[in-house]
C-alpha positions as CSV (number, residue, x, y, z in Angstrom):
1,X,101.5,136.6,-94.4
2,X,105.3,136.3,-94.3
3,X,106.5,136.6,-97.6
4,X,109.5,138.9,-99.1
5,X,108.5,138.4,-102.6
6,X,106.4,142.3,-103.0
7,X,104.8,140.8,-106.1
8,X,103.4,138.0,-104.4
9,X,102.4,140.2,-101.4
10,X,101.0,142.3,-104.3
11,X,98.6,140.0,-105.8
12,X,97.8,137.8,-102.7
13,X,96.4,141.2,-100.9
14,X,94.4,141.8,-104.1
15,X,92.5,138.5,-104.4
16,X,92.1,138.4,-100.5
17,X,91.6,141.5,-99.1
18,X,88.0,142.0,-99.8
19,X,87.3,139.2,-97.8
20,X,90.5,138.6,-95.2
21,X,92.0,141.1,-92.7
22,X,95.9,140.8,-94.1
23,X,98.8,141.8,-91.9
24,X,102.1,141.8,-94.1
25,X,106.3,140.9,-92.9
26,X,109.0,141.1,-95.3
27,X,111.3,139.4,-93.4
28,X,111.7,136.1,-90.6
29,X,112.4,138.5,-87.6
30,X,109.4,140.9,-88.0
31,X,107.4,137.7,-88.9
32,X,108.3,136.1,-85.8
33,X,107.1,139.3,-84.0
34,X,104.2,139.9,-85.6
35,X,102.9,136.2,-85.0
36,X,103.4,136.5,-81.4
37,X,102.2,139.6,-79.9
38,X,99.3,139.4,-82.5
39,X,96.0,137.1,-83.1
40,X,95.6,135.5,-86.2
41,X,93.6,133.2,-87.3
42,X,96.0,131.8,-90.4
43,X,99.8,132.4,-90.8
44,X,101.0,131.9,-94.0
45,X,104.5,131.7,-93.9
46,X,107.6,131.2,-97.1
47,X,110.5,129.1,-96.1
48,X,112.8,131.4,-98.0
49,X,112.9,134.3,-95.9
50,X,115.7,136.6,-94.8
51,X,117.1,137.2,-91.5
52,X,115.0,133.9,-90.0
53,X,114.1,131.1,-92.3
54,X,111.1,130.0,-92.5
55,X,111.5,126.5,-90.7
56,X,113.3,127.9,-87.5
57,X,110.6,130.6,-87.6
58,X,107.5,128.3,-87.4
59,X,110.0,126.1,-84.3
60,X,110.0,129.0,-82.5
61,X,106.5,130.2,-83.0
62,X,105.5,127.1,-82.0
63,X,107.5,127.2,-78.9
64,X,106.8,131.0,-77.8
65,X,103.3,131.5,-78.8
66,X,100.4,131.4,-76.3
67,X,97.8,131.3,-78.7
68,X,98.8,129.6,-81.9
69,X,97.1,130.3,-85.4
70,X,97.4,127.4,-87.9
71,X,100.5,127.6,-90.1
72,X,100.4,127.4,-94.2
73,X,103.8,126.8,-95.9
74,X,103.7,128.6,-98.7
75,X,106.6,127.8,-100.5
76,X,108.8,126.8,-103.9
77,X,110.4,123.3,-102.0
78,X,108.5,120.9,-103.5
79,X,110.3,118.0,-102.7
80,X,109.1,115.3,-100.0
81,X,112.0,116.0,-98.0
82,X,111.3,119.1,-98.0
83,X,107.5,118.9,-96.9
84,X,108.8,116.3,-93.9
85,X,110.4,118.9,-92.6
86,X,107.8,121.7,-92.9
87,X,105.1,119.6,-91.1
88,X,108.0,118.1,-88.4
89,X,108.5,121.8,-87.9
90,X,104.6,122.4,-86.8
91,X,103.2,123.5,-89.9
92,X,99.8,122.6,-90.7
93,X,99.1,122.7,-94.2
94,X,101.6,123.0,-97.3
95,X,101.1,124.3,-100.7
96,X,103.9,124.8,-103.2
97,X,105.0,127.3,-105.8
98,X,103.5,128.3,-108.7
99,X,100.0,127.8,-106.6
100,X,96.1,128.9,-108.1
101,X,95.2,131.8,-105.6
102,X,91.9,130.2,-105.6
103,X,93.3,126.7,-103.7
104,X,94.9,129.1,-101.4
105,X,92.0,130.5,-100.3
106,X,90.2,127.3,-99.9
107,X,93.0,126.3,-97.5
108,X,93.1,129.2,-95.5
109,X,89.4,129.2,-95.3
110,X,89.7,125.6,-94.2
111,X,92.6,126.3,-91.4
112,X,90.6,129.6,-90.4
113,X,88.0,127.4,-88.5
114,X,90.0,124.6,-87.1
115,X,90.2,125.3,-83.0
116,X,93.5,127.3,-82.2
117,X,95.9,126.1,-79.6
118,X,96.5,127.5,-76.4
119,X,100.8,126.8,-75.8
120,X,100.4,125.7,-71.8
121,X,101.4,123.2,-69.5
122,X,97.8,122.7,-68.3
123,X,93.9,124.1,-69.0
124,X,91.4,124.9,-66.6
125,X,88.0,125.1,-66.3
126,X,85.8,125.8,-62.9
127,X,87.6,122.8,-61.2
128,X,88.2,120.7,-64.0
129,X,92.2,120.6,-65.2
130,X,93.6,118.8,-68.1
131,X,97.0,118.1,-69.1
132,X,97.4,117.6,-72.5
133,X,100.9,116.7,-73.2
134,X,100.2,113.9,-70.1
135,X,96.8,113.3,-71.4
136,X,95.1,113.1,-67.9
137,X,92.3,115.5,-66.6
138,X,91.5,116.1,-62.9
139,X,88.5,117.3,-60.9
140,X,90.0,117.4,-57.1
141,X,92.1,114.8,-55.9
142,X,90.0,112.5,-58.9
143,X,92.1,111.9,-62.2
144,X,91.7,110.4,-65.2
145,X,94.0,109.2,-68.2
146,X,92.4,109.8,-71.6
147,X,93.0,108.5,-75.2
148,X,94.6,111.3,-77.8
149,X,91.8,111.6,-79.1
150,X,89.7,112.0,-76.0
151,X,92.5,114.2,-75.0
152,X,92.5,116.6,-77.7
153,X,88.9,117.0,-78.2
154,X,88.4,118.1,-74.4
155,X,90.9,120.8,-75.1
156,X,89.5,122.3,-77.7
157,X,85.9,122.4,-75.8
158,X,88.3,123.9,-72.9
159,X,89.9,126.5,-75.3
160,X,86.4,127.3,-76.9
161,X,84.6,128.2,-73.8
162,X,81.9,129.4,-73.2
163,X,81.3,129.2,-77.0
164,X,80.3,125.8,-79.0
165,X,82.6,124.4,-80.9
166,X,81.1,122.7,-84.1
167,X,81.2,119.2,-84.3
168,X,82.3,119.3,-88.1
169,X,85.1,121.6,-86.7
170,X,86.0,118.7,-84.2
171,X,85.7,116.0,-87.0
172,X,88.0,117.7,-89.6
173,X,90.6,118.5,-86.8
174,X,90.9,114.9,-86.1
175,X,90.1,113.0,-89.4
176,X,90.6,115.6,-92.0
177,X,88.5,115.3,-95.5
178,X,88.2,111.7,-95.0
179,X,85.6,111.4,-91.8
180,X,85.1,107.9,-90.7
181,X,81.2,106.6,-89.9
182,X,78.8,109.2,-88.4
183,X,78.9,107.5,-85.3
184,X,82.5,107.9,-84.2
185,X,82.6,111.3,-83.1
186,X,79.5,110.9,-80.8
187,X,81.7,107.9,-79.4
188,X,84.5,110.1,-78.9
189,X,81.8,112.6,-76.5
190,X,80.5,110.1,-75.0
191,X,83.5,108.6,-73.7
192,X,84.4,112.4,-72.2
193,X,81.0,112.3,-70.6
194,X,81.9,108.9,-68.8
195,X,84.7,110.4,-67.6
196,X,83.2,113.7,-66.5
197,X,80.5,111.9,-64.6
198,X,83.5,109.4,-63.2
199,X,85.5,113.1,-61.9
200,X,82.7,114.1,-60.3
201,X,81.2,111.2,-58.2
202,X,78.0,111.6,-55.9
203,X,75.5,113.0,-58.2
204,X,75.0,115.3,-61.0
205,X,77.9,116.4,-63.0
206,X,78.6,119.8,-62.1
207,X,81.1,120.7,-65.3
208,X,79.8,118.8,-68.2
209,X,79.6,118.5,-72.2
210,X,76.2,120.2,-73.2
211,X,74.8,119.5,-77.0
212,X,73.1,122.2,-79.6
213,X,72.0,120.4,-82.1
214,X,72.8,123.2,-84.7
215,X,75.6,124.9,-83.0
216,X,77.7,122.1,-81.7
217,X,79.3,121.0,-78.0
218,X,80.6,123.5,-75.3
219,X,81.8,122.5,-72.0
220,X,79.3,123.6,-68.9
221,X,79.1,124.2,-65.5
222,X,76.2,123.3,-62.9
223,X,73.3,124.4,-64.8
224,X,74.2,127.0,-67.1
225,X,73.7,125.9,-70.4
C-alpha cells in the first residue's frame, strides 16, 4: 500500500493484516521501488503522494515492471475526470475517499486472483511464441493472427504455466461481473485449440490447451498433462 496518510495506514493494516501480507511506502519514490523489485499480488496506490504522484507512479510501474500486480486507486478525486485518468494511467480498479474497509477488501480480494502480467515483448513456451502487443503466435516458421481476446487469454495460460488457470478467473478478466452466456468462453478455447492444431501441422498437437474440469485450463506439452 502506498499511502502517506499514517492513520489510514493505521487502520487499513488493522482490518487487513489477519488475513493479507501488507508491505507499507509513505511516499511515490519508495513506492515506485518497492513495486518493482518486489511481488505483489495487489498495489494499492493514493494519487496524492509526495515526491512522485500517484498517476506518474502507476505510468512508470506500468512501464518498468516485469511482473505487474493489479493496481487499486485509492484516492479522494472523485470526479470522472479524474477516474479517466487513473484507469488511462493503467490502474485497474478505483475506489474513492471516505471508502467502507469492507468494499476494499472485496476489491482487493477480487484483483488478488485476476492473472498478473508479465511486461515483455514476447512469451514463450516449448516452441510456441506469442506476441501480444502484435497479437500473432508462432510455432516455427507457422504463425498465426489472433483476436484480443484470443490473444489475451493465451497469455495468461502462458504466464500461468505449468499451473491451471481457472476459467472463472479467465471470464472475470475479460467480461468483469457481467459474464455473457456459458458458452462463450468455451468458444474463446476452442478457437486457441484450432489454432494450436493449425501451428502444429502433421499430427498430434505437441503444445496444447488441456481441461480439469475442477481446476481449469493450463497450456501442455506432448503428453504431460
Amino acid at each position: 500500500m502506498i499511502e502517506d496518510n499514517l492513520d489510514i495506514q493505521a487502520n487499513i493494516a488493522d482490518y487487513l493484516e489477519p488475513e493479507f501480507l501488507l508491505d507499507f511506502a509513505y511516499n511515490g519514490e519508495e513506492g515506485l521501488k518497492l513495486a518493482c523489485t518486489n511481488d505483489y499480488d495487489v498495489i494499492v496506490l493514493d494519487l496524492n503522494l509526495p515526491r512522485l504522484d500517484g498517476i506518474e507512479l502507476c505510468r512508470r510501474y506500468k512501464a518498468e515492471a516485469r511482473l505487474q500486480a493489479p493496481i487499486l486507486m485509492l484516492t479522494a478525486r472523485d470526479t470522472l475526470d479524474d477516474k479517466e485518468d487513473g484507469f488511462a494511467a493503467g490502474a485497474d480498479d478505483y475506489l474513492t475517499k471516505p471508502f467502507a474497509l469492507r468494499e476494499l477488501k472485496m476489491r482487493i480480494g477480487a484483483l488478488a486472483s485476476r492473472p498478473r502480467v508479465v511486461n515483455a515483448l514476447e512469451l514463450r513456451f516449448a516452441d510456441l511464441v506469442l506476441d501480444p502487443s502484435g497479437q500473432t503466435a508462432r510455432i516455427g516458421d507457422e504463425s498465426r493472427h489472433l483476436n484480443k481476446m484470443e490473444a489475451d487469454i493465451l497469455k495468461w495460460l502462458m504466464q500461468e504455466v505449468p499451473n491451471p488457470l481457472p476459467g472463472s478467473t479467465i471470464s472475470y478478466q475479460i467480461w468483469g461481473d457481467e459474464p455473457p452466456a456459458s458458452g462463450a468462453l468455451r468458444t474463446h478455447i476452442y478457437n486457441l485449440r484450432r489454432i494450436l492444431a493449425e501451428l502444429q501441422p502433421g499430427g498430434d498437437p505437441a503444445i496444447e490447451i488441456a481441461t480439469n474440469r475442477t481446476r481449469g485450463y493450463r497450456l501442455t506439452r506432448g503428453g504431460d498433462r
